[in-house]
N, C-alpha and C positions, 0 to 999 in steps of 0.2 A: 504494500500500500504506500502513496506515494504521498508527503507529508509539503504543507508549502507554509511558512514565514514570512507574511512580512515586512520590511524593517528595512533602513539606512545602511547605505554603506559605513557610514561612521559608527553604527551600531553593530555590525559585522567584523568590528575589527581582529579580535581573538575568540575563538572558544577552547576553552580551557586556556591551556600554556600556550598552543597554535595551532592556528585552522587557517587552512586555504577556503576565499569567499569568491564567488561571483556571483552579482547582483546587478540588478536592473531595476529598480523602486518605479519608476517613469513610466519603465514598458509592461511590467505587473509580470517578469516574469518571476520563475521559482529560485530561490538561494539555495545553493546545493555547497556542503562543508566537508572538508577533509580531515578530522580531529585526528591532531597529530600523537598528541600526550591527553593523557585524563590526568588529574590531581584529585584524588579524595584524600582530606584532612581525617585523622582518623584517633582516637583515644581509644585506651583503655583500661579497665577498670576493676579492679580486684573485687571481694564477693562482700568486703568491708565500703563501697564505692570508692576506694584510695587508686592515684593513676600508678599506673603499671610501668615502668621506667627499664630502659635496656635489653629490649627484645629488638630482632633484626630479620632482613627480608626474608628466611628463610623459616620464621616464625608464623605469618602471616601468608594466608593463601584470597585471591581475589576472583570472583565470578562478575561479569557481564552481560548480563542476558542471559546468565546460566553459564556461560561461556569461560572458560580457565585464562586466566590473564598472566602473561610472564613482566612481573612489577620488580620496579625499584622501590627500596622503602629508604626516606632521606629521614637521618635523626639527627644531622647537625644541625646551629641554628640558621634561621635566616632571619633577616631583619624585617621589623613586621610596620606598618603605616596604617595606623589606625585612625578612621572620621569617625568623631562621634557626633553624632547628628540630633540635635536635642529640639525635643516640640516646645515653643516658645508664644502659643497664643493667650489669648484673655485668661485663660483657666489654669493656665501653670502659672497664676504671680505665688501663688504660695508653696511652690514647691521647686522652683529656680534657686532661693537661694542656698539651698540644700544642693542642687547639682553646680552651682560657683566655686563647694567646696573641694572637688575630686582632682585638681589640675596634679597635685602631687602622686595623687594614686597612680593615675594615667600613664604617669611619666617614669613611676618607679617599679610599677608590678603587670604593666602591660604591655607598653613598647618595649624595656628594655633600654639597655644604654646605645644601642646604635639605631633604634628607631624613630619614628616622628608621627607627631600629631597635628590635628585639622579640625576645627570645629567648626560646623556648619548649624547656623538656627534655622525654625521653618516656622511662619503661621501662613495669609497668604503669599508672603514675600519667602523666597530660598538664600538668605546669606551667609557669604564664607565669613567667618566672623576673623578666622585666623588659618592661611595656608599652612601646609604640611612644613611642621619645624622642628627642632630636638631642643630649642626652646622654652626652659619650662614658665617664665616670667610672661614669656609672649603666649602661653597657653593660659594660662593664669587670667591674663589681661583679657584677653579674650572672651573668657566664660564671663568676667563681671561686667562687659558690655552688652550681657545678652538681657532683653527687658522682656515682660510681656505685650504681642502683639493684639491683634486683631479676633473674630471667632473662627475665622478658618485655621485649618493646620494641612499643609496637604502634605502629607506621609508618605506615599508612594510617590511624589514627583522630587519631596527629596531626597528618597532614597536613590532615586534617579539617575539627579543630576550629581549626586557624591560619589556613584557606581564611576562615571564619568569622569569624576576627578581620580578617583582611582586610577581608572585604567590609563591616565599616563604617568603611573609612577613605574620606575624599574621594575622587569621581569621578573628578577631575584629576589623582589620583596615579597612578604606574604601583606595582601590585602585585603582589611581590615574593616567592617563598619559597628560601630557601637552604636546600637538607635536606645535614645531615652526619650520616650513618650506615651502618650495611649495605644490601644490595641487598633482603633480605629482610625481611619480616612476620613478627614473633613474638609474636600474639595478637589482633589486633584484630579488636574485634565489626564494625566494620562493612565493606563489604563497598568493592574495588577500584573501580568502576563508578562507584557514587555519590559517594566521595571526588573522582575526574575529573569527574563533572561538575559537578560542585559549582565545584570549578577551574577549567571551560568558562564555570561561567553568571556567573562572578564577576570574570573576564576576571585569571586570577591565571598567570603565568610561574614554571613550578617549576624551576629547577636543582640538583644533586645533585653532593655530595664524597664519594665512595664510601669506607666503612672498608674494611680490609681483613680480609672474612672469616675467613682463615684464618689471620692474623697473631691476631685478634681471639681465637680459640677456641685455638690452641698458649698464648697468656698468658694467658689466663683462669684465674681459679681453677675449681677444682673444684666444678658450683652442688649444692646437693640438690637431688634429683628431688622434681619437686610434680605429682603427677596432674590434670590436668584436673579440678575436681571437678562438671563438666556429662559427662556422657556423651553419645555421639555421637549415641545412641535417643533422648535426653529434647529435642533440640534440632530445633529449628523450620524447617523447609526449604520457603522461600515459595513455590516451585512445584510440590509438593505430593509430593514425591518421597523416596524409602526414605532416611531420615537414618542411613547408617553412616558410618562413619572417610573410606571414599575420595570418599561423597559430600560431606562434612560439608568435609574438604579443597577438594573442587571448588570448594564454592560458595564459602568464605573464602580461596580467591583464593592457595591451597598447591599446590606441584606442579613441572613442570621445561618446559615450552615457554610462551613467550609467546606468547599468543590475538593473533586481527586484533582492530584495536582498534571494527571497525560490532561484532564480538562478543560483545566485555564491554559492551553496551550493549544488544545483541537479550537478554543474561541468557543466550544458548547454554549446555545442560547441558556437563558435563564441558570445560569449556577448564580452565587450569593456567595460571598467573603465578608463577615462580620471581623476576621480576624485577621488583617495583611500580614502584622507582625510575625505570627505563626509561622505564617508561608514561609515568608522572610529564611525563618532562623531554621526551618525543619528541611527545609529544600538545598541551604547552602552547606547544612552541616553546621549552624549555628546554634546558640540554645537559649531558650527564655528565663528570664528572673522578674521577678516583681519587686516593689518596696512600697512604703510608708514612713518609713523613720530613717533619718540619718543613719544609723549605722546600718540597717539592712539595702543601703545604697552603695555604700560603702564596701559591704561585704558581697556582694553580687559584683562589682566591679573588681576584685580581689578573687573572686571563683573565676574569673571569664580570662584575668591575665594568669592565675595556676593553670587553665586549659589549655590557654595559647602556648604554653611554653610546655605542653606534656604532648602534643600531639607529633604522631607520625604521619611525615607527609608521604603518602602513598602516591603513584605515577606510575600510567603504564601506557605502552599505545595499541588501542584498542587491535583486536584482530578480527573485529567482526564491525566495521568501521561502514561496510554498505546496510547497514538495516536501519534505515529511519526512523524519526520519531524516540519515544522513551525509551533510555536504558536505564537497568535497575541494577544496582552495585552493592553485593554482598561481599562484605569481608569478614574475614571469619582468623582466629589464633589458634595452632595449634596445642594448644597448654588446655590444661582445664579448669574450668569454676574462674575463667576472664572475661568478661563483658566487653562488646566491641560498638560504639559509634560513631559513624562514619556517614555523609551522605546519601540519600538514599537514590541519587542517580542524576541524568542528565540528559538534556535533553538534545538531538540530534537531528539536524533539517536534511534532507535532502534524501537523490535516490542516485543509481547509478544512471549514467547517460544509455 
């Protein structure tokens, strides 16, 4: 079956480590990719959860579609660039000043001494507040410029646009997104789907510090209501379908059940994502934490840099590189009573000629 994408040339630029793209966005033809290397980030974890330290390629075994993988497994470090992308509209003023305080965490238990940070805010506006620096004064400085904005927060457009910044950092770095904010989308034009792959073909690891919604909207102030000034008629629905409110929802990715993730990628009418964040972190091989209190921010940002720095970066180049659409990546230790997680796959455009 023959799978079609799509997407920009500038969004085609890597999948995984490196992919050969040919595209035509103008002429609507098909993007067909050549995935050279896969990278699954991978952990693992004793029967006490403690990580598993000092095991080697001949420990670990990798399935593809079922399929036997002959992998390297890299256990030196590499230097990692981490954005952390924090929601910054009306309903985070009470709990901003609680994320001002982490610039020291960041810099000492997540990057690393040869790493760098980037902090990017979002309500309707996307800004870098601070490029990628090893900097810690200028990361510092950074965070205490970030105010609350506006009632929009659009979530997936900046996970986006920081996928973006990523991908023109060096190849040899491991790339990095830390998102602090709610679970949900509030505005963004562009659509769940293409944000993840963007994060697939850029080989970026998304982690999330979940606000607490309903902490969030009890201290809120009271916003004024602003109407939409697009109505749901006047908007554009690429698969050619009656643009009302519940379709208009559909497609930008509003609703209350999380889709299978081949789903939000065949474009299936009517799926609902209440949850981006989820997608986010369960598809790059990221993982979710919540907070309320300074020190459970604190300690979720302190689990996420012990992860970064316990994981094996597993690579191999597929052998089974003609079959389009999902593959599902099982890796497996052979030792016993170890827990293994690892991404659970990727997604792959094209067919042969």
């Amino acid at each position: 079956m023959a799978f079609t994408i799509q997407m920009s040339r500038k969004l085609a630029a890597v999948l995984m480590a490196s992919v050969m793209v040919a595209s035509s966005q103008e002429e609507g033809r098909t993007i067909r990719t050549i995935v050279n290397v896969v990278i699954a980030p991978t952990v693992v974890l004793d029967k006490d959860g403690n990580f598993v330290n000092g095991l080697t390629t001949q420990d670990f075994a990798v399935l593809d579609n079922d399929k036997p993988q002959d992998i390297k497994v890299d256990v030196t470090f590499q230097p990692i660039d981490v954005a952390v992308v924090i929601q910054a509209d009306a309903v985070t003023e009470d709990v901003l000043p609680k994320i001002k305080k982490i610039g020291p965490l960041l810099e000492n238990l997540v990057v690393g001494e040869q790493g760098t940070v980037a902090i990017v805010a979002f309500d309707h506006r996307i800004r870098v507040m601070q490029d990628f620096t090893s900097d810690g004064a200028k990361v510092k400085a950074a965070l205490e410029k970030i105010n609350p904005g506006s009632s929009t927060a659009r979530q997936i457009d900046a996970v986006n646009d920081t996928v973006r910044m990523l991908s023109h950092r060096p190849k040899d770095r491991r790339r990095i997104i830390l998102l602090i904010s709610e679970t949900r989308d509030k505005g963004s034009e562009g659509k769940l789907r293409e944000a993840l792959l963007l994060a697939e073909v850029n080989n970026v690891q998304v982690y999330t510090i979940n606000m607490s919604r309903f902490l969030n909207t009890l201290l809120a102030k009271t916003p004024v209501p602003r109407p939409n000034p697009i109505p749901p008629s006047a908007m554009h629905m690429p698969d050619g379908s009656l643009a009302t409110p519940n379709t208009v929802a559909q497609y930008t990715g509003t609703g209350n059940v999380l889709p299978a993730f081949v789903e939000i990628f065949r474009q299936v009418k009517a799926i609902f994502v209440s949850n981006p964040a989820e997608v986010f972190t369960k598809f790059t091989g990221g993982r979710e934490y919540g907070f309320i209190s300074q020190h459970a921010l604190e300690e979720a940002v302190s689990k996420i840099g012990e992860e970064l720095h316990s994981q094996y970066l597993i690579s191999y180049n597929p052998n089974n590189k003609l079959e389009g659409g999902w593959h599902a990546i099982q890796v497996s230790v052979r030792k016993p009573n170890l827990t293994v997680r690892t991404r659970p796959g990727y997604w792959l455009a094209g067919v042969p000629e």
